[in-house]
C-alpha positions as CSV (number, residue, x, y, z in Angstrom):
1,X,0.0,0.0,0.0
2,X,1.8,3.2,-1.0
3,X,0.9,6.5,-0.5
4,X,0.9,10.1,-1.9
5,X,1.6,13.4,-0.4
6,X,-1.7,14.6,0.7
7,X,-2.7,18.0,1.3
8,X,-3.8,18.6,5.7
9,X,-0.8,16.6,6.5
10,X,-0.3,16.9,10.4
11,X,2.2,14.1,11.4
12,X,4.2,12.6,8.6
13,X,6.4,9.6,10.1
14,X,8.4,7.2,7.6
15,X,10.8,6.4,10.3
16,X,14.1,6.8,8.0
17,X,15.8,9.1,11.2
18,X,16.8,7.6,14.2
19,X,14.8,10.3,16.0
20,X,11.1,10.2,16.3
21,X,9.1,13.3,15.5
22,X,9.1,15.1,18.8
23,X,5.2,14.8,19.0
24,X,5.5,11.3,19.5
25,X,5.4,10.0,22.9
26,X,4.9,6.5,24.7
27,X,2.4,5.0,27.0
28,X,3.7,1.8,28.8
29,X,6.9,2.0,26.9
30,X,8.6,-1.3,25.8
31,X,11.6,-3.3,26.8
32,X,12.7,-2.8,23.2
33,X,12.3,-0.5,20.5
34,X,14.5,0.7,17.6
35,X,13.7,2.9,14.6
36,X,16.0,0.8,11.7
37,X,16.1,3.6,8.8
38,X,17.1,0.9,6.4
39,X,14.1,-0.8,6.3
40,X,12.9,1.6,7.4
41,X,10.5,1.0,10.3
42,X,9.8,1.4,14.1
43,X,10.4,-2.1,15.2
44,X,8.9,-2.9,18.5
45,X,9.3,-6.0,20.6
46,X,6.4,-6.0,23.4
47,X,6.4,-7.5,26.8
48,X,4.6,-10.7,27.8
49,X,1.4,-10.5,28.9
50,X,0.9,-7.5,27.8
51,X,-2.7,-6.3,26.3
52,X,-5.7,-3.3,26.1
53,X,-8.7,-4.9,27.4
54,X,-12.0,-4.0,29.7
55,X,-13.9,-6.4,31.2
56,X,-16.2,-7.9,28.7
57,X,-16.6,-11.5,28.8
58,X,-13.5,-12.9,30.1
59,X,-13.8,-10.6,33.1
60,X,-10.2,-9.1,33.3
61,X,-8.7,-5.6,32.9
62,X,-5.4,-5.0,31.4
63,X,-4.2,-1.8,29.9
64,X,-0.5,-2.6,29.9
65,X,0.3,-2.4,26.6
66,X,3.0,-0.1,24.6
67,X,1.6,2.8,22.9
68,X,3.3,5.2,20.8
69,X,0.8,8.2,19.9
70,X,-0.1,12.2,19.5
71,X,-2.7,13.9,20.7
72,X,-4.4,15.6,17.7
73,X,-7.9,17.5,18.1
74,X,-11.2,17.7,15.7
75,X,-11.3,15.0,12.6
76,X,-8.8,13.2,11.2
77,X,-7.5,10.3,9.5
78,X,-4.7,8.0,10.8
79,X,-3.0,5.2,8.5
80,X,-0.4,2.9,8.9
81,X,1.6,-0.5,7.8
82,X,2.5,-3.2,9.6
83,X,4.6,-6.2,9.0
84,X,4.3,-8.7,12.1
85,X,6.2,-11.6,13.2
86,X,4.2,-13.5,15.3
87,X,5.0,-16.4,17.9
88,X,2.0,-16.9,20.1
89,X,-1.6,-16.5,20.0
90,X,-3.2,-13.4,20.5
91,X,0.2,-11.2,19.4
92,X,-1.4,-8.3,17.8
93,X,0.1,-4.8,16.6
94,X,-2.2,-2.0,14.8
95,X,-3.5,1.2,15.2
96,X,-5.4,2.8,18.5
97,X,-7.3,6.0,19.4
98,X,-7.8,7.0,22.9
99,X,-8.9,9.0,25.5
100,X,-8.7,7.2,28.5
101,X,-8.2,3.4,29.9
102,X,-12.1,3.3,30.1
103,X,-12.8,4.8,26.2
104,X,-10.6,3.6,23.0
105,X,-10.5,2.0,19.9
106,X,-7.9,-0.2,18.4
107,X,-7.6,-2.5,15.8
108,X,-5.4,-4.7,14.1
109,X,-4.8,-8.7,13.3
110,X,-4.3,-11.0,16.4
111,X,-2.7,-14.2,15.6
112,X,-3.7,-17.8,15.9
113,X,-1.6,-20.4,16.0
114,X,-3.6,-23.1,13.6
115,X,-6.1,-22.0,11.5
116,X,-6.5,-18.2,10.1
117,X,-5.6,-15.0,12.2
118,X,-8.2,-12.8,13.3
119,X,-8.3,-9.4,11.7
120,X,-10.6,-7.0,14.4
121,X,-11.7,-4.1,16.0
122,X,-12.4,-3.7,19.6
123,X,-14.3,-0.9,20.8
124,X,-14.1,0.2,24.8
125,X,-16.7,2.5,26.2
126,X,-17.4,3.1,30.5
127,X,-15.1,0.5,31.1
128,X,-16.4,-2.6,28.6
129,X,-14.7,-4.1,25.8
130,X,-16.7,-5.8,22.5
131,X,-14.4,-7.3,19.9
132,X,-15.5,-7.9,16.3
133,X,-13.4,-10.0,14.1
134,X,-13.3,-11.8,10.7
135,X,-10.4,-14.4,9.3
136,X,-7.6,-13.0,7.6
137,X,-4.8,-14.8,5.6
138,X,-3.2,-17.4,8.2
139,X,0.1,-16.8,6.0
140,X,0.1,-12.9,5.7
141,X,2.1,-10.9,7.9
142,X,1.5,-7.3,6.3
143,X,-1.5,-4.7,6.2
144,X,-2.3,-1.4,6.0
145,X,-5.1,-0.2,8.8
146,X,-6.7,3.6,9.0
147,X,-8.8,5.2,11.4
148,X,-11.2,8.0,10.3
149,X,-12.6,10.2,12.9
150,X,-15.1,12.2,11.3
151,X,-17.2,14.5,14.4
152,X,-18.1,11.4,16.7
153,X,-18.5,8.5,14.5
154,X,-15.3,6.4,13.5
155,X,-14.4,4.3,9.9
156,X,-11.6,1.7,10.7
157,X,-10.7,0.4,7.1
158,X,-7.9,-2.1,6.1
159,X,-6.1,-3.1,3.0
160,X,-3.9,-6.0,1.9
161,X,-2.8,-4.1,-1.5
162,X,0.0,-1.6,-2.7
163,X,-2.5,0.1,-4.5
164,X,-4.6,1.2,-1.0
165,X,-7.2,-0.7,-1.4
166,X,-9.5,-0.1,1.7
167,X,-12.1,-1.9,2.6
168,X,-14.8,-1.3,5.3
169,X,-14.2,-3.4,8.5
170,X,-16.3,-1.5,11.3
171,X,-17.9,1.7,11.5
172,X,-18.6,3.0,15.3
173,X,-20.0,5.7,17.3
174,X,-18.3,7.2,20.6
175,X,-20.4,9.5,23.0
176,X,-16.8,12.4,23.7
177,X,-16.1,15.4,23.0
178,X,-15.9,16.3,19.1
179,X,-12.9,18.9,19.6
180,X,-11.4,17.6,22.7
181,X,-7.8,15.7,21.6
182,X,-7.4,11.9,20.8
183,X,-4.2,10.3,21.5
184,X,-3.7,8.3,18.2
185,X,-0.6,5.9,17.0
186,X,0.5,2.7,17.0
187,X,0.6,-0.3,19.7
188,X,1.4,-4.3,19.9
189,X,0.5,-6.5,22.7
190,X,1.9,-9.9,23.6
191,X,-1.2,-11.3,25.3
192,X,0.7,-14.4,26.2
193,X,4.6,-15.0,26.1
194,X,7.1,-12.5,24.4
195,X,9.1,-12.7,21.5
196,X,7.2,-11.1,18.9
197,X,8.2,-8.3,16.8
198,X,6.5,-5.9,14.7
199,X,7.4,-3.5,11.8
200,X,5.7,-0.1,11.3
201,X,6.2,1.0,8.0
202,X,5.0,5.0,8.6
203,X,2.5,6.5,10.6
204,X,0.3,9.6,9.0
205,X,-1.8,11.8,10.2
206,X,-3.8,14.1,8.1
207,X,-6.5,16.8,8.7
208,X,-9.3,15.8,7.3
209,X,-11.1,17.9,4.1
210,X,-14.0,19.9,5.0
């Protein structure tokens, strides 16, 4: 998935300095991250038992995961590329919006170990979690994910082509404040046991047309 120079371009991060854009910052910072210009990515190797999760279900909390982000006010959209390298179920690495442990939104593929990963979106509100997933590819390792925030209602798209083809995976609503600043970026979990890496290709952030 390649893309163009777009006009609105807030944060434009291709990860080919060994210096993140000074915007950045990290929630629950990893054992081990590196920016490799030569690939180039942001190459992030999460703790075990790591994971964003509210209560839902299996009746546990965690919100332990590593979290690189920006807070960025009013609408938006947010695109990235990953290239995983998975070694337990679960191990995950996408995008995330946020505006407190209680109320975000992430999404990316979460591995299985037999059969075909899951590609999903979980959405958190007062403190509950709800997951929606569908297959994906048991032998890809790369996609592209965006997040468009557009007033209060959310379009989390994905695409498995160079030519940005996006496709509709969940469209949702959050009850906050229109103008009041998301944190938004990238995060991996390692629900289970460590050991898996993954490789962000950019992250973009772009004011959205009026």
């Amino acid at each position: 998935m390649q893309l163009t120079k777009k006009p609105g371009v807030i944060l434009d991060e291709r990860f080919t300095q060994s210096a993140l854009d000074p915007r950045l910052r990290w929630l629950n910072p990893p054992p081990t991250w590196t920016v490799e210009p030569s690939l180039p990515a942001l190459v992030l190797t999460p703790a075990a038992r790591t994971d964003f999760w509210q209560q839902t279900h299996y009746g546990f909390r965690a919100d332990n995961g590593p979290f690189l982000f920006a807070e960025i006010p009013g609408d938006f959209t947010l695109t990235t590329k990953v290239r995983s390298h998975p070694v337990h179920q679960y191990d995950q690495a996408g995008l995330m919006i946020r505006v407190d442990a209680n109320c975000w939104i992430k999404t990316a593929v979460e591995y299985e170990l037999s059969g075909p990963a899951k590609l999903g979106v979980v959405i958190t509100h007062q403190g509950f979690s709800d997951w929606s997933v569908q297959d994906f590819p048991h032998a890809s390792r790369e996609i592209g994910l965006r997040i468009r925030k557009t007033a209060l209602d959310f379009t989390i798209e994905f695409s498995e082509k160079e030519s940005g083809d996006w496709r509709l995976l969940r469209l949702a609503h959050l009850p906050i404040a229109a103008a009041a600043p998301l944190a938004c970026g990238l995060y991996a979990c390692c629900p289970k046991g460590d050991g898996f890496r993954a490789e962000f290709e950019f992250l973009e952030i772009v004011r959205n047309a009026d």
